[in-house]
KEKOL-809466 format. One line per 4 residues: their letters; for each residue x, z, y of C-alpha. Coordinates in Angstrom, 2 decimals, padded with zeros to 5 digits. Example, Ala and Ser with C-alpha at 12.3 -4.5 7.8 and 13.67 -1.06 7.14 Angstrom:
<nodes>
AS) 012.30:007.80:-004.50 | 013.67:007.14:-001.06
</nodes>
This chain:
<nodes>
XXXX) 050.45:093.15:140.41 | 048.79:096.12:140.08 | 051.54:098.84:139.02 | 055.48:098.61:138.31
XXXX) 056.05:095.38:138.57 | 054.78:095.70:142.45 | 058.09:097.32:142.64 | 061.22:095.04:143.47
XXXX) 063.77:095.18:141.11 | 061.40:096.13:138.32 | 061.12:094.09:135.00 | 058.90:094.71:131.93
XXXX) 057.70:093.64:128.30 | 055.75:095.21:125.65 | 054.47:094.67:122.42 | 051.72:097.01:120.32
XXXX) 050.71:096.72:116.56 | 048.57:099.26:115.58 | 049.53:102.21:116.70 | 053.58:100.95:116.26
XXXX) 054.31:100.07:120.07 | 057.75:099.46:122.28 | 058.04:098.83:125.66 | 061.18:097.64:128.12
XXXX) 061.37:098.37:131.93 | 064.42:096.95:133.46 | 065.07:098.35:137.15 | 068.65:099.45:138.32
XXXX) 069.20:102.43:140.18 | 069.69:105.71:141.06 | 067.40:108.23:139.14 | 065.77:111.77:138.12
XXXX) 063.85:112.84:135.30 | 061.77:116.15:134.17 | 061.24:116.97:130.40 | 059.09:119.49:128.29
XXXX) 059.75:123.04:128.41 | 058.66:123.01:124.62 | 061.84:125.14:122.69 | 061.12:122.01:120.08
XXXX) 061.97:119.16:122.08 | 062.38:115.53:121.02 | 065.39:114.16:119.55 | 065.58:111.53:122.87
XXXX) 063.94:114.31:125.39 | 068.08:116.14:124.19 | 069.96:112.86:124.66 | 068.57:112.02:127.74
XXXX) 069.15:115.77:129.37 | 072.45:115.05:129.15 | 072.70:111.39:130.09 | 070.73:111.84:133.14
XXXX) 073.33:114.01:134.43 | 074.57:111.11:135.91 | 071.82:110.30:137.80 | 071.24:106.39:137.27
XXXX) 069.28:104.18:135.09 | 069.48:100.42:134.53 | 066.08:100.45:132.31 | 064.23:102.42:130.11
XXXX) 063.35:102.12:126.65 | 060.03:102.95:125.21 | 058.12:103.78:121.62 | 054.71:104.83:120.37
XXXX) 053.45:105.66:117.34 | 056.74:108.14:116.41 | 057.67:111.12:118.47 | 060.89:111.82:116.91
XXXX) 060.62:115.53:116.89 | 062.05:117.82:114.44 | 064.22:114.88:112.78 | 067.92:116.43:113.44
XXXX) 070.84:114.70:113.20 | 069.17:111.13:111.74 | 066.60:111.42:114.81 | 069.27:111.64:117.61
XXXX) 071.02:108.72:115.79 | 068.04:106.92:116.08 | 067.42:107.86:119.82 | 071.27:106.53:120.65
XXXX) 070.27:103.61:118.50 | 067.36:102.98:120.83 | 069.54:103.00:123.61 | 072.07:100.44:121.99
XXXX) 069.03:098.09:122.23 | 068.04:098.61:125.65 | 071.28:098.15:126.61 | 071.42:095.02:124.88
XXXX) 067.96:094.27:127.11 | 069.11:095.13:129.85 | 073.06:094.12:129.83 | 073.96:097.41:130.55
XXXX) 075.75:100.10:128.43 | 073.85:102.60:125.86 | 074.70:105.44:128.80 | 072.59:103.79:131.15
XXXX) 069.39:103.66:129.58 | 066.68:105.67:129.56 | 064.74:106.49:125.89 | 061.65:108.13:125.46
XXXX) 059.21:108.14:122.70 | 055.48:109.49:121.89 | 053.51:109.91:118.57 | 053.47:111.80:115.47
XXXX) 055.71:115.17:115.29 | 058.07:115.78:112.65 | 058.47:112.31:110.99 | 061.29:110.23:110.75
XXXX) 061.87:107.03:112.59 | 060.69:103.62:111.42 | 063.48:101.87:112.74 | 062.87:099.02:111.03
XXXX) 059.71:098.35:113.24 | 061.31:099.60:116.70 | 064.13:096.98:115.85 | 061.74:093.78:114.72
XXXX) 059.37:094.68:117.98 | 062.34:094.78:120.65 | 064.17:091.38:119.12 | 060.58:089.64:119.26
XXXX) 060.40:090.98:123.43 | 063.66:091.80:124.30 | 064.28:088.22:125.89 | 060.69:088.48:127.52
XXXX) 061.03:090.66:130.43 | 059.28:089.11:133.51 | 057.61:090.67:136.86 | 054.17:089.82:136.50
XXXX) 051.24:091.12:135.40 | 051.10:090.24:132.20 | 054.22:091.91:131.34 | 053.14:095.39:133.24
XXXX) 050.20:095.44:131.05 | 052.01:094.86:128.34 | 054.33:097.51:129.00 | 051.50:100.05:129.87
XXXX) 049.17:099.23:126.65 | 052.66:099.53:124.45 | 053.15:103.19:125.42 | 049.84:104.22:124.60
XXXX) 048.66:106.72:121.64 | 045.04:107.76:121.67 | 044.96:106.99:125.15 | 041.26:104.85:125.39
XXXX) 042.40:103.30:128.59 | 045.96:102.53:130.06 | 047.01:104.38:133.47 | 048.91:102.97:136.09
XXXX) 049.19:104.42:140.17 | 050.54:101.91:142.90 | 051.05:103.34:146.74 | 052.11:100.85:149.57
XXXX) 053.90:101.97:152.53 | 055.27:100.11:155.19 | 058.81:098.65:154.33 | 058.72:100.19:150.44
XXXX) 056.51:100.90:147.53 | 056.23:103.59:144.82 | 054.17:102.34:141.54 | 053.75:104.60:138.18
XXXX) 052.56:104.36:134.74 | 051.53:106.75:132.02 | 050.53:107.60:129.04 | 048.69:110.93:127.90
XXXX) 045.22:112.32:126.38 | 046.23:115.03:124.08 | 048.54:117.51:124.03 | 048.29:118.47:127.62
XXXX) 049.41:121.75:129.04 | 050.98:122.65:132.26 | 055.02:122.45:132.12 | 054.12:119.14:131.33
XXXX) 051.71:117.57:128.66 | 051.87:115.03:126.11 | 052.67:112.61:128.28 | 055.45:109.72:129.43
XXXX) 055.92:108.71:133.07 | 057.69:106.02:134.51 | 057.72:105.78:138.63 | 059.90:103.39:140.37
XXXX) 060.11:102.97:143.97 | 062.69:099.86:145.77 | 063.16:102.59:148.41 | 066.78:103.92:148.61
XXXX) 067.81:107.19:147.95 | 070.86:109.58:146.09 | 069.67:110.90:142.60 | 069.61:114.28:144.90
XXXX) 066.77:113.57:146.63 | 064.71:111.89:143.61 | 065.38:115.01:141.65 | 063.84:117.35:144.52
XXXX) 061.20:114.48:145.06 | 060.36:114.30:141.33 | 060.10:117.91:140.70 | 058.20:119.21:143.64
XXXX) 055.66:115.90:143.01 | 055.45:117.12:139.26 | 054.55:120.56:139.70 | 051.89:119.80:142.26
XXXX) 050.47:116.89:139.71 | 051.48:116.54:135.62 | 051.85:120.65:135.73 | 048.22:120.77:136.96
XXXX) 046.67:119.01:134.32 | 045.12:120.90:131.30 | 043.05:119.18:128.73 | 043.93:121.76:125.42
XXXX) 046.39:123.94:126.37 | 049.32:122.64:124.12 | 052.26:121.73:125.75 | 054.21:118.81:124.03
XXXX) 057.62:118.46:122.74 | 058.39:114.55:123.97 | 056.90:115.14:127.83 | 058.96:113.66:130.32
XXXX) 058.84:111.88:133.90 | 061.45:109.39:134.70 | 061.83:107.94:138.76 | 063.54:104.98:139.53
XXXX) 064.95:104.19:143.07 | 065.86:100.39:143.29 | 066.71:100.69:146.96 | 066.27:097.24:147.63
XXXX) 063.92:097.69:150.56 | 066.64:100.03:152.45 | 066.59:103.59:153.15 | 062.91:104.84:153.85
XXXX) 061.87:108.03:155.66 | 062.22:110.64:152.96 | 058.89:112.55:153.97 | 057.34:109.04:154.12
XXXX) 058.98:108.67:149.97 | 057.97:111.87:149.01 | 054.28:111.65:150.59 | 053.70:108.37:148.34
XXXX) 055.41:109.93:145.29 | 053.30:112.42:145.13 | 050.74:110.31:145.88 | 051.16:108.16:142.82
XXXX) 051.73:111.32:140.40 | 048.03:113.06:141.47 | 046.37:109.51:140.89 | 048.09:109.33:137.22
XXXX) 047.31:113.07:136.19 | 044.32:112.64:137.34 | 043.22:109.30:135.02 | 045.22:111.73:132.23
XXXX) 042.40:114.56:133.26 | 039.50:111.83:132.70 | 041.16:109.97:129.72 | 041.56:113.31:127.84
XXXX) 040.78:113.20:123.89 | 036.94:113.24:123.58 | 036.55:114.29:127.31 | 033.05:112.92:128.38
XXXX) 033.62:114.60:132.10 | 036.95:115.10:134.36 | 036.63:118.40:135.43 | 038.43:119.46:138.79
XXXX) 039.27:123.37:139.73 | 039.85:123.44:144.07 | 041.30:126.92:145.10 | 041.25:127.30:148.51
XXXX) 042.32:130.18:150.85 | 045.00:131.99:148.34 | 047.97:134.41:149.96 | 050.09:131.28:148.34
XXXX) 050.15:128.09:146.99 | 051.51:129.76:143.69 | 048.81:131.62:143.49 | 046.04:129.25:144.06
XXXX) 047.79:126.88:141.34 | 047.92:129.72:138.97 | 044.53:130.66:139.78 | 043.45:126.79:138.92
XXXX) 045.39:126.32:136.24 | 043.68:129.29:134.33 | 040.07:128.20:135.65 | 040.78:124.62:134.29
XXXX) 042.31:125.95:130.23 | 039.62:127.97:129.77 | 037.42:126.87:126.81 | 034.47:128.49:127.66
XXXX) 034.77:126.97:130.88 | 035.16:123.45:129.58 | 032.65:123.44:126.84 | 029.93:124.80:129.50
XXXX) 030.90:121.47:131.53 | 030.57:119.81:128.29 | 026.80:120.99:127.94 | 025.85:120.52:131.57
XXXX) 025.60:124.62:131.14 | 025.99:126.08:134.87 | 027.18:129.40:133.54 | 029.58:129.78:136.78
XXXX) 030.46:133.39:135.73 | 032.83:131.68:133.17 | 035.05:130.33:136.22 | 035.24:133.53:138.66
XXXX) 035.98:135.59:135.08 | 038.41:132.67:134.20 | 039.91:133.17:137.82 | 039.95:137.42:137.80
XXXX) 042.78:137.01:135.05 | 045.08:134.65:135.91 | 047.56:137.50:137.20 | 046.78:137.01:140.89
XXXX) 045.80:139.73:143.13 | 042.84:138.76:144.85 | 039.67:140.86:146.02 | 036.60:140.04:143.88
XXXX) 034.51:141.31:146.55 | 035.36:138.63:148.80 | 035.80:135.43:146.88 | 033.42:132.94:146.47
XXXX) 032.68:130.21:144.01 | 030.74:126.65:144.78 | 030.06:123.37:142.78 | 030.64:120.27:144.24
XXXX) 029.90:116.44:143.39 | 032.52:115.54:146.10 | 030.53:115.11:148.75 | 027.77:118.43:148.62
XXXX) 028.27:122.15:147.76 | 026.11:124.25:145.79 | 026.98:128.10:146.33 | 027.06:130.20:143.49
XXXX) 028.46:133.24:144.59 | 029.46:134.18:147.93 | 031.47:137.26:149.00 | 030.92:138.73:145.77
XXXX) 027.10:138.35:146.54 | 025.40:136.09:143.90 | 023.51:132.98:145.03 | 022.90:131.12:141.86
XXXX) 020.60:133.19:138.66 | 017.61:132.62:136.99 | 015.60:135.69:138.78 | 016.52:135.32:142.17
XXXX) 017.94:132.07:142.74 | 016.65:129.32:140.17 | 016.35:126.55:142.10 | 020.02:127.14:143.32
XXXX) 021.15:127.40:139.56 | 018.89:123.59:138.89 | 021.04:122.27:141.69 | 023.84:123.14:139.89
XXXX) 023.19:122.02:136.62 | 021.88:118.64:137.95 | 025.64:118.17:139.88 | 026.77:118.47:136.09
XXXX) 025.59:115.49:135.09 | 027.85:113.45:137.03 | 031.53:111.96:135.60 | 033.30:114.48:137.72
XXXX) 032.42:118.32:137.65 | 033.95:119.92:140.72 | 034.27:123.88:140.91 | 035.64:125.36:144.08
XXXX) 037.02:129.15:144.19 | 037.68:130.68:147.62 | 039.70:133.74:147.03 | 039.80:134.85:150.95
XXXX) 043.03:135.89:150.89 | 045.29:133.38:153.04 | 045.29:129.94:153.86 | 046.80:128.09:151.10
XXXX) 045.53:125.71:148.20 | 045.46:123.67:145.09 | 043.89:121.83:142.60 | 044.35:121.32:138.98
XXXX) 042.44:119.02:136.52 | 041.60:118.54:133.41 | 038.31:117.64:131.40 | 035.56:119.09:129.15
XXXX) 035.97:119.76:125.56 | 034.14:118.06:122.54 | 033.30:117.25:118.91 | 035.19:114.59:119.49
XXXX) 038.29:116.45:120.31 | 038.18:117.93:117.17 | 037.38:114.79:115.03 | 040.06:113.44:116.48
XXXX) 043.02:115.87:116.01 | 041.78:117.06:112.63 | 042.54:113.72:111.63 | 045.58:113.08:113.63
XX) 047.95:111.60:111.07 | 045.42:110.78:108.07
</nodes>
């Protein structure tokens, strides 16, 4: 087993028709979530704010293909109805489940589907790998490939999946996550866990700049392997949330190249994350990564206004295919043109031609870092969304 279902305690099914898809993950215990900072949040993104108040989860339940956004009073109906079923699933009550769902904004529910998928999987829940794909592939939208993270410590595990290619902006993107771990810990501690591990991962990925109404990031704590050492929990948690944004970063719609932004040396960590984060939206940063176009002033421009203070003078910008550097400016001195410097600027362009376009900014100002991802833009991107529901 290659992602939840490596977890103890954690059951799954799935089904997907189309783009119609539902998914079940059973697992008991105490939990956290994180949802979209979108004003226009989904119907089941407002029910489950307030039933994760309580901080535990017997299972989640799971539905592509309808976002349930912008539906009022029928939509949260239909959210609480989604819940009745889990619970049903699970043998739980309605208060206990999770719900989350992913797909078209501002359309009403096809209940009628959601209800004739879960009664032809909802006595199919197993722990194998069949049913972990199945769950995985059912949550998908225009997702090209499924996503799943799996981390193995001594004495526990933490294991993830996700779905998300469009739609992604920092405060969270387009996207679902569901983490489980059999470790043991209070809903407390996941909460701190989940949020520090999602604003150094999901918050770092850009692909177009929209932030989405359904995101959310649900952790599951099974405990059934015992207490674990909480900076052991949170090192794999963390772990598993970089490995999922980043296969959201490569997986984005159209993307042809994951593009990462490294920002080393920053006064703070804040800063070097805002600093990436800015680098990583830009548009005329990604379509130049697009076109194999080494036009580096894009990303130091990109960087000088992301709001941090910083001295131009002093920072410095490489490319990397993750094993050499290429300078391109140094200390404010540049090290990569077509006068001076062309065979510099040819070593550059050739590292663009690899899956994975690595920029690195140092901003000489400190000691801290980060990294954000995302991925070039396209044609495609645009075929795709200007088609989205037609």
């Amino acid at each position: 087993m290659n992602n939840i279902c490596a977890v103890k305690g954690v059951t799954a099914a799935g089904i997907k028709e189309g783009k119609y898809g539902l998914a079940l993950i059973k697992a008991s215990g105490n939990a956290a979530a994180v949802f979209t900072k979108n004003l226009l949040a989904a119907e089941p993104v407002h029910l489950m704010r307030e039933r994760m108040k309580s901080g535990y989860l017997d299972g989640i339940i799971v539905n592509s293909g309808n976002a349930n956004v912008y539906t009022g009073e029928q939509g949260l109906k239909d959210a609480e109805r989604m819940a009745e079923l889990g619970a049903e699933a699970f043998g739980t009550s309605p208060e206990k489940v999770g719900v989350a769902s992913t797909g078209v904004i501002g359309r009403f529910m096809r209940m009628e589907i959601v209800e004739d998928q879960f009664n032809r999987i909802k006595s199919s829940l197993s722990r194998d790998e069949k049913a972990e794909s199945d769950a995985e592939s059912a949550i998908m939208t225009t997702d090209k490939k499924p996503k799943h993270a799996v981390c193995r410590r001594e004495g526990f595990t933490v294991a993830g999946i996700t779905k998300g290619s469009g739609m992604i902006a920092p405060n969270m993107g387009t996207m679902l996550a569901f983490i489980y771990t059999d470790a043991e810990a209070e809903a407390e501690e996941l909460s701190v866990m989940l949020k520090k591990a999602v604003d150094r991962s999901f918050n770092r990925v850009v692909v177009d700049g929209d932030t989405s109404t359904n995101d959310c990031a649900f952790l599951t704590a099974t405990g059934i392997n015992g207490r674990a050492d909480p900076d052991e929990l949170y090192s794999a948690l963390e772990e598993v949330c970089i490995s999922l944004a980043k296969q959201i970063a490569s997986d984005g719609e159209g993307a042809t190249k994951m593009l990462e932004i490294t920002v080393i040396n920053a006064a703070s960590e804040d800063d070097a994350a805002a600093v990436a984060k800015t680098v990583i939206e830009s548009p005329l940063v990604k379509t130049a990564v697009y076109g194999e176009d080494p036009n580096w002033g894009r990303v130091i421009a990109a960087a000088g206004r992301a709001g941090v203070e910083f001295d131009v003078d002093k920072a410095s910008v490489y490319i990397s295919d993750g094993e050499k550097r290429v300078p391109l400016a140094v200390r404010g001195e540049i090290t990569a043109d077509d006068i001076k410097n062309p065979e510099t600027l040819k070593a550059a362009k050739d590292m663009m031609a690899g899956e994975t376009v690595t920029f690195i900014i140092d901003l000489d100002s400190g000691s801290e870092s980060a990294t954000a991802w995302g991925c070039d833009l396209t044609e495609k991107y645009v075929e795709i969304n200007g088609k989205y529901t037609t």
